[in-house]
C-alpha positions, -999 to 999 in steps of 0.1 A, spaced: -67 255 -470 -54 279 -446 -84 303 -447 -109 268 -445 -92 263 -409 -99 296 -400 -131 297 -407 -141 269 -394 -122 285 -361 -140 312 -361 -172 303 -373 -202 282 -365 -212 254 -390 -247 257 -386 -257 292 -390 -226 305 -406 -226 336 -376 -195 338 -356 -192 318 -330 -176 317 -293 -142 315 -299 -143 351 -324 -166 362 -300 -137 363 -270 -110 372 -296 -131 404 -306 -137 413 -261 -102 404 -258 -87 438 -263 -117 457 -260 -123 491 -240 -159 487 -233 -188 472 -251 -223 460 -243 -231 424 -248 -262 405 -248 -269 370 -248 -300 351 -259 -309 321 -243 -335 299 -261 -360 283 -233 -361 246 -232 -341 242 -260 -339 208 -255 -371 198 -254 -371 204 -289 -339 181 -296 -356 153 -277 -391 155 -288 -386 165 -323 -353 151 -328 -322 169 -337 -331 183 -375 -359 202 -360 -333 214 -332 -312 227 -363 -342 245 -381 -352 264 -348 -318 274 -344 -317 286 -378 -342 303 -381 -340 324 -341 -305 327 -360 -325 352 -390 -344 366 -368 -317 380 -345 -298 389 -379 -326 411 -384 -323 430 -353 -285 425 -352 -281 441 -390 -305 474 -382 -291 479 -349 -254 477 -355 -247 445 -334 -224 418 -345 -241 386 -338 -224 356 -328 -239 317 -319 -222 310 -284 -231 276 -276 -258 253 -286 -288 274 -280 -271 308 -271 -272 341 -293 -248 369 -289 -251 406 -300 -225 427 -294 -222 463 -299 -185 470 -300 -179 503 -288 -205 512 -271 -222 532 -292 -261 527 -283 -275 542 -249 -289 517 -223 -324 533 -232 -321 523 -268 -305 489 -257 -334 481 -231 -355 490 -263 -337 464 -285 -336 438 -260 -380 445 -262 -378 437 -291 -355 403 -295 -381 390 -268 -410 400 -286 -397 391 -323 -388 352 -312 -424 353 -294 -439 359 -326 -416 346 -352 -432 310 -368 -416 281 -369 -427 255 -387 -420 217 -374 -424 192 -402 -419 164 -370 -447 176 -352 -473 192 -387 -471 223 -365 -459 260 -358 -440 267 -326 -427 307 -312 -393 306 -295 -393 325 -262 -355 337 -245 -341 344 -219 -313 372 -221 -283 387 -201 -267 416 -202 -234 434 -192 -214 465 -208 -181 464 -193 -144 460 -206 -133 426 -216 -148 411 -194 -176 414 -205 -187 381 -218 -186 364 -178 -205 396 -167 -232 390 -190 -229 349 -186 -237 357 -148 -270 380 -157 -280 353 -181 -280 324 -152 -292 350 -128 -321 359 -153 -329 316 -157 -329 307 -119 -356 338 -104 -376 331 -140 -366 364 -151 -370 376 -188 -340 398 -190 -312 407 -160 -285 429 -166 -247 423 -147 -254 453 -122 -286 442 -116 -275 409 -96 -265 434 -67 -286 467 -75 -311 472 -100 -329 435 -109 -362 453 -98 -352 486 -124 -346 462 -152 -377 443 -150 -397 471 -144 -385 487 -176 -396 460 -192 -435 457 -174 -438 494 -175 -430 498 -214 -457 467 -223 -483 483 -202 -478 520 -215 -484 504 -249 -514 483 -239 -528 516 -221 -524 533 -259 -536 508 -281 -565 507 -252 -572 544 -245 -566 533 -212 -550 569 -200 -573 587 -177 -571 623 -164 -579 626 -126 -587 654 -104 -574 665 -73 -589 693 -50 -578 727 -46 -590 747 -19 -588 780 -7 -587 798 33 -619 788 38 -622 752 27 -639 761 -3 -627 742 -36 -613 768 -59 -595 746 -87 -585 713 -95 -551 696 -112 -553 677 -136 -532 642 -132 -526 613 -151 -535 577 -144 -529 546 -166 -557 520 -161 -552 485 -159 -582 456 -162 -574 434 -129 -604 409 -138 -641 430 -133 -617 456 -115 -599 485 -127 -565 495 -110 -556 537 -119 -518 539 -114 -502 570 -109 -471 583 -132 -452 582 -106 -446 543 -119 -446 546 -154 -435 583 -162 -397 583 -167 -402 550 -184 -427 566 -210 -398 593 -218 -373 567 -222 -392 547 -247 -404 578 -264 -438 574 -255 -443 605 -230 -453 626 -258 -482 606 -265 -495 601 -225 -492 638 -223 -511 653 -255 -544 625 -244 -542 636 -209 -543 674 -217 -565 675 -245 -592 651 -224 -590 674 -197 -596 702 -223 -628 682 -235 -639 681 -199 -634 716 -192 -656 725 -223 -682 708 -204 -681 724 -169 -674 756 -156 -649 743 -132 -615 760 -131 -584 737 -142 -545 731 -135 -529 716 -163 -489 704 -157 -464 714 -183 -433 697 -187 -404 712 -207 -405 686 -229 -440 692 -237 -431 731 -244 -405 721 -268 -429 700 -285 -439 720 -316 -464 695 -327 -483 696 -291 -483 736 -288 -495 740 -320 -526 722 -310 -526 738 -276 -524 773 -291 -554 765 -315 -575 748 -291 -566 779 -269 -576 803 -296 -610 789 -303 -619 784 -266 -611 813 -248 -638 810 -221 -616 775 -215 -586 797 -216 -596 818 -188 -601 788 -165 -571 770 -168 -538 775 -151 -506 759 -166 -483 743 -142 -447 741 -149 -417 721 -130 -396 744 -112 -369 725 -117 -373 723 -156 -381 761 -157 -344 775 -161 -332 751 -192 -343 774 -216 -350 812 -209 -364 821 -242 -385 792 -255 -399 791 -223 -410 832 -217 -425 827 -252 -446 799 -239 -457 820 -210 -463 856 -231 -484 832 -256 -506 813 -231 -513 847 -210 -524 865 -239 -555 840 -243 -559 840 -203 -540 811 -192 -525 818 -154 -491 805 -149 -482 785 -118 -445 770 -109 -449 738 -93 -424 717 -71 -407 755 -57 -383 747 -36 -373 714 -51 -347 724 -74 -324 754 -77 -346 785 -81 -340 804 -113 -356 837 -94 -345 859 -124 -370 843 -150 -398 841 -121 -395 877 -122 -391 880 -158 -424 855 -169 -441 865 -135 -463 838 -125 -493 841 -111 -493 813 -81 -458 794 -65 -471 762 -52 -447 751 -24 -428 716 -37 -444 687 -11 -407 680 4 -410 714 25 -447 710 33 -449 678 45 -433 679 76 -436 715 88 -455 703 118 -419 687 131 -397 704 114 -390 742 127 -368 747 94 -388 735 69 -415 759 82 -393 791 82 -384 781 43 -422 777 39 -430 813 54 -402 831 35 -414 819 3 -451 830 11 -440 861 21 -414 864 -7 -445 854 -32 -467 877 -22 -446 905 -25 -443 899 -59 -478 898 -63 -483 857 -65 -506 838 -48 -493 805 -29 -503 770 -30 -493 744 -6 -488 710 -20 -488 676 0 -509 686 33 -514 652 40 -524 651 77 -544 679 102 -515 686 121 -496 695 91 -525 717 76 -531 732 116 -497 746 109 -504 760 77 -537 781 82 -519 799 107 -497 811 76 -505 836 48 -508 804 23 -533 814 2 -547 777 -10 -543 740 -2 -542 706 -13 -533 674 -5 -547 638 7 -556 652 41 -589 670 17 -588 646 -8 -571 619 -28 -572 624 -64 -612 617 -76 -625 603 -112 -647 639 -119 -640 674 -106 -672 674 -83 
């Protein structure tokens, strides 16, 4: 009789989860935790349309679908109130990437979950609205307050520090990672070219940059990573964007006999997968080879000494050049630029762009030219975005230039 009382204290009739009250005794002494709450949109439009058993049967079965979710994901799921889900992940074990991930996927899974209404001879989707906090224990108000946050600006999903900081970060996660997955399933990832050009104005090279495409009616709209980029590595979806957009701009290259720049991200050298392919297609293409110049972050180029040199000796022995990009962004690692010697520093855009105002900027700008060239490497400067900045420059020893002032990024390297 006793252990009838308590469960019927502790848990919810209708769904047999745990309900509100075991959900505050489990927060009560908790360190910290994440918490999300599920919110089921116009819940009660259901109730008063369909009547109250069909109420019951949507709850249910949101109810098994969250279990799913819940059960792979480690979360202990709880019914709050009427139409509100809990999943709580006790100690905070899951990263907020992997937790923005899950909370995809609870919106997605109601969306597409069937439910069939015997009141109405029909199928209905449950869509939500969720809230999110990870905090101590008081962590159920924090995520309460996202949750009515999220409902009154129409939001999908708000998280606790988002009512004062980040709404605009959380939301964008959210739009970023369906649009990155629309732009796969599409092919809708499109390598761009911007200008390189040399003392004389002539066009010597171009880099290779990414653009996703989105459909905007009879218009197309080309975004630039700078949007979408640390989004794609959080939902584990950069290594994709980045093996289309090099090998297209390998395919193009087979085509012309225009000279390419080709970014490298760590990530991307560590990918054994992707420089296995890049090795081969090397291998078999060595007039390719011989045109292309592999950029790599500057600030990404001291993390790891060795799998990085072996990157370098391999490319250079098929006739890749090697350029560090962004110099001057990060903290200089100048013992492996003289151990892989590169072949080109290009000046990181933060020191370039205002050298015309800025009498510091421009004596940082000449000591790595000169710097550079005594070690035998030719210097690009990035981000010469106006005439007064570039009439600064070509009275330097910069040895090439590019920016919007010559030209914006163009659909083909002509």
């Amino acid at each position: 009789m006793r252990q009838d009382k308590n469960y019927s204290l502790y848990a919810d009739q209708l769904t047999s989860l745990n309900n509100r009250t075991s959900l505050l005794e489990k927060i009560k002494d908790m360190r910290i935790g994440n918490l999300i709450l599920v919110d089921i949109d116009n819940f009660n439009s259901v109730n008063n349309l369909c009547g109250m058993e069909s109420g019951d049967k949507v709850l249910i079965e949101t109810a098994e679908c969250l279990k799913k979710i819940a059960n792979a994901r480690g979360y202990i799921l709880y019914r709050v109130v009427s139409n509100e889900f809990a999943l709580l992940d006790y100690n905070a074990m899951m990263d907020l990437d992997d937790i923005y991930s899950d909370i995809q996927s609870i919106i997605e899974d109601c969306a597409t979950n069937d439910i069939y209404l015997e009141a109405i001879n029909d199928i209905i989707n449950v869509h939500v609205t969720i809230g999110f906090a990870t905090s101590d224990h008081m962590i159920y108000e924090q995520a309460s307050s996202a949750l009515q946050y999220a409902k009154k600006n129409y939001l999908k999903f708000s998280a606790y520090s988002s009512i004062t900081d980040n709404i605009k970060t959380s939301e964008n996660y959210m739009y970023w990672n369906n649009e990155i997955k629309k732009a796969l399933q599409h092919e809708n990832i499109q390598p761009f070219f911007q200008p390189i050009l040399d003392k004389e104005l002539n066009i010597v090279k171009y880099e290779v940059l990414m653009r996703l495409v989105q459909e905007d009616g009879k218009d197309k709209v080309f975004v630039s990573p700078v949007e979408f980029l640390n989004i794609s590595v959080q939902t584990k979806r950069y290594n994709e964007l980045s093996k289309i957009i090099i090998f297209k701009a390998f395919d193009i290259l087979k085509n012309n006999d225009k000279k390419f720049s080709i970014n490298f991200a760590y990530q991307d050298i560590k990918n054994k997968e992707l420089m296995n392919a890049v090795y081969s297609f090397l291998e078999n293409n060595l007039d390719v080879a011989r045109r292309c110049t592999f950029e790599i972050l500057e600030n990404e180029f001291i993390e790891d000494a060795q799998l990085l040199l072996g990157f370098v000796n391999r490319v250079k022995k098929y006739g890749v050049k090697i350029a560090i990009d962004d110099f001057g962004s990060g903290f200089a690692n100048f013992e492996l630029i003289l151990l892989s010697q590169p072949d080109i520093i290009k000046i990181d855009g933060t020191l370039i762009k205002n050298v015309d105002i800025n009498s510091k900027s421009l004596t940082l700008v000449e000591a790595i030219i000169a710097f550079s060239h005594k070690m035998g490497m030719k210097v690009i400067a990035e981000y010469v975005h106006s005439e007064e900045v570039y009439n600064v420059l070509k009275h330097t020893d910069i040895d090439m230039f590019q920016g919007y002032y010559f030209s914006k990024p163009v659909f083909t390297p002509n």
